[in-house]
N, C-alpha and C positions, 0 to 999 in steps of 0.2 A: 310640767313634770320634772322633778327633780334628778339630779342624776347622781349613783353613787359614788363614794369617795373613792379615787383611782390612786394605791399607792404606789410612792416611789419608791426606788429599791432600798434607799435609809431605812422606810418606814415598815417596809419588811422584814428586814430584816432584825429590825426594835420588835415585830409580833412574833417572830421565830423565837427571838432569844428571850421573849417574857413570857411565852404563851406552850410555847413546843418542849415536851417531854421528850424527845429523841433519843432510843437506846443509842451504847457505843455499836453494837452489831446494825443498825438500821442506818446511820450517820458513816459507817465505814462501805455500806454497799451503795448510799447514795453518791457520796464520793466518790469510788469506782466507776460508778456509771454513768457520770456526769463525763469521765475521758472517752466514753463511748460516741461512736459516729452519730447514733439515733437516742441520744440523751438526751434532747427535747421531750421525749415521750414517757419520761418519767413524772411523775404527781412530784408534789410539794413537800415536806415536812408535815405543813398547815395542814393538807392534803389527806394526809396519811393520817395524822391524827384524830383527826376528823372521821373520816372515815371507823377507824380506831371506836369512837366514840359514839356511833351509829349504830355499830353491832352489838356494844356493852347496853345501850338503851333499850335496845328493844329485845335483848336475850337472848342472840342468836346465838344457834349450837351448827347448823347445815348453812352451806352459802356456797356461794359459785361465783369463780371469777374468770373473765370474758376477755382475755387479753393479758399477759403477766410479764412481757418484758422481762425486768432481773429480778422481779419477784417481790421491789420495794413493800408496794401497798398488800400483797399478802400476807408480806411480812408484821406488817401496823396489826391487819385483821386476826391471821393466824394468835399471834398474841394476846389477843380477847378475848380469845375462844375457851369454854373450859375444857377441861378433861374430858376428851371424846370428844370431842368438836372436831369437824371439818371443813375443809374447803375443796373445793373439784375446780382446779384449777386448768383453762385450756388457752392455750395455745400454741403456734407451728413450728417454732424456733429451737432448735437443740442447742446452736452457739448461745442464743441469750441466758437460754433457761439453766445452763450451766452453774453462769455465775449465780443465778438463783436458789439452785441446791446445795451450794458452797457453803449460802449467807444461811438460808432455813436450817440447816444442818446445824452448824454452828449456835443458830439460837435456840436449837432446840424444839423447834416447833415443825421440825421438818417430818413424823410423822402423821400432821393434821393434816397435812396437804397431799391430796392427790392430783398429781400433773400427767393428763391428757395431751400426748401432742400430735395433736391431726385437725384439722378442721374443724370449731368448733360448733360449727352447726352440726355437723356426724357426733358430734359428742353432746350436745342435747338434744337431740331428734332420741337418740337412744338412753337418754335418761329418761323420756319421755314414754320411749315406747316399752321401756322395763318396769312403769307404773310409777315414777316417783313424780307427778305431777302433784302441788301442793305440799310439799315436803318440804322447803328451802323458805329458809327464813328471812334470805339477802343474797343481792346478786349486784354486783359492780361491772359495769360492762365499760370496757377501756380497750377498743380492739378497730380492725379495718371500720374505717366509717361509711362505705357503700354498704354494711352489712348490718349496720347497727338497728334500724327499723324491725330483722328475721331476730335477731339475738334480744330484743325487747320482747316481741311475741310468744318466742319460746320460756325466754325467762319469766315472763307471769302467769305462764300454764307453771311453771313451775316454783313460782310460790305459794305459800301457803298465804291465807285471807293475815289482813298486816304487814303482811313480810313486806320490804323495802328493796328497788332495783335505786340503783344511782349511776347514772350513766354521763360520762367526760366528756370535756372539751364540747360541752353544746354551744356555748357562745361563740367557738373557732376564730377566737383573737378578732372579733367584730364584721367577720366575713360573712356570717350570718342575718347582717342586720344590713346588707349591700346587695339589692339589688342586679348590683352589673358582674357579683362575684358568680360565675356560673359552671364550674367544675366540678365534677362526680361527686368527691367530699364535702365542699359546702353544699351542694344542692341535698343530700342525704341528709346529712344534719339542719338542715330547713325544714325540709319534710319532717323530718320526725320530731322535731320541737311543733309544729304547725297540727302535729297528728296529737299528741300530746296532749297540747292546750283544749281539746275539743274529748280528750279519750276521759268517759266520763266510769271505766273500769279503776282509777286511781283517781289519790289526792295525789296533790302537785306541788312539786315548789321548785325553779331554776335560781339557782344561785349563783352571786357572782367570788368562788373560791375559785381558784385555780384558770384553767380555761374556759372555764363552766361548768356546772355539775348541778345535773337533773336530778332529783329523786321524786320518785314513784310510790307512793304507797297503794300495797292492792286491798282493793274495797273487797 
């Protein structure tokens, strides 16, 4: 079995600068938050683009994202979106989410996004229980990974038949693929790559962008 090409960071950075459309407002919040303590848990450029480029495909106008940090990858998505297009944006954080409102403001797309901040399972259980099951076009889930298995669940009750989930960091920098690794997050993200592969509700594909990135299509 062959194995895929592992770049270096040259070589990344040669796909960034030949490849990535980067606004100034999207390149100025990634910079910011790169001086952040938990600036690991930011997506890529590639990342976002991509991303970017998954909503424009398949036409989304509703989507929900599952985790928002500073807001980067809403930021990518919110920009896709047309007129009248949303996002139901959750997460718990008010210091993060700040710098988030700062950037979306700024770019203009800060009325597409509604930001929920409380737990996000309380905030799809009651999308859920307000009837919008099958409504959402795309769901990105990038949030606690002991939780990530509930917030898959809930997000395909909440897609429409098509719609596409795409869920991070499934490869967990190859902790996933070790055996002797066995703490709360890697064992979560085992599980639900292992659930996945068998969940015969979706077409599949893990790919190797970022730390990984799962997408879902619901049958």
């Amino acid at each position: 079995m062959s194995r895929h090409f592992s770049f270096d960071e040259p070589t990344y950075k040669y796909l960034v600068s030949t490849s990535v459309r980067e606004s100034d407002v999207a390149r100025r919040l990634r910079d910011e938050t790169q001086k952040l303590p938990m600036a690991q848990m930011q997506i890529g450029p590639d990342q976002g683009q991509f991303l970017q480029l998954l909503v424009q495909l398949i036409g989304a106008k509703k989507t929900l994202e599952v985790g928002v940090f500073t807001g980067y990858s809403s930021l990518w998505v919110a920009m896709a979106l047309p007129s009248g297009g949303r996002i139901v944006a959750c997460d718990v954080s008010e210091e993060y989410t700040c710098v988030a409102r700062r950037y979306w403001k700024e770019a203009g797309i800060d009325d597409k996004i509604d930001l929920v901040l409380r737990p996000a399972l309380e905030t799809l259980d009651e999308l859920l229980a307000n009837g919008q099951a099958g409504t959402f076009d795309f769901a990105f889930i990038d949030a606690d990974k002991s939780n990530y298995d509930n917030y898959y669940e809930r997000a395909l009750q909440l897609l429409r038949r098509g719609g596409l989930i795409a869920i991070d960091n499934t490869i967990w920098s190859g902790r996933v693929a070790k055996p002797e690794e066995n703490d709360v997050d890697t064992v979560a993200i085992r599980k639900l790559n292992e659930k996945l592969h068998q969940d015969e509700r979706v077409s599949l594909s893990m790919l190797t962008v970022g730390d990984g990135l799962t997408l879902a299509m619901k049958r």
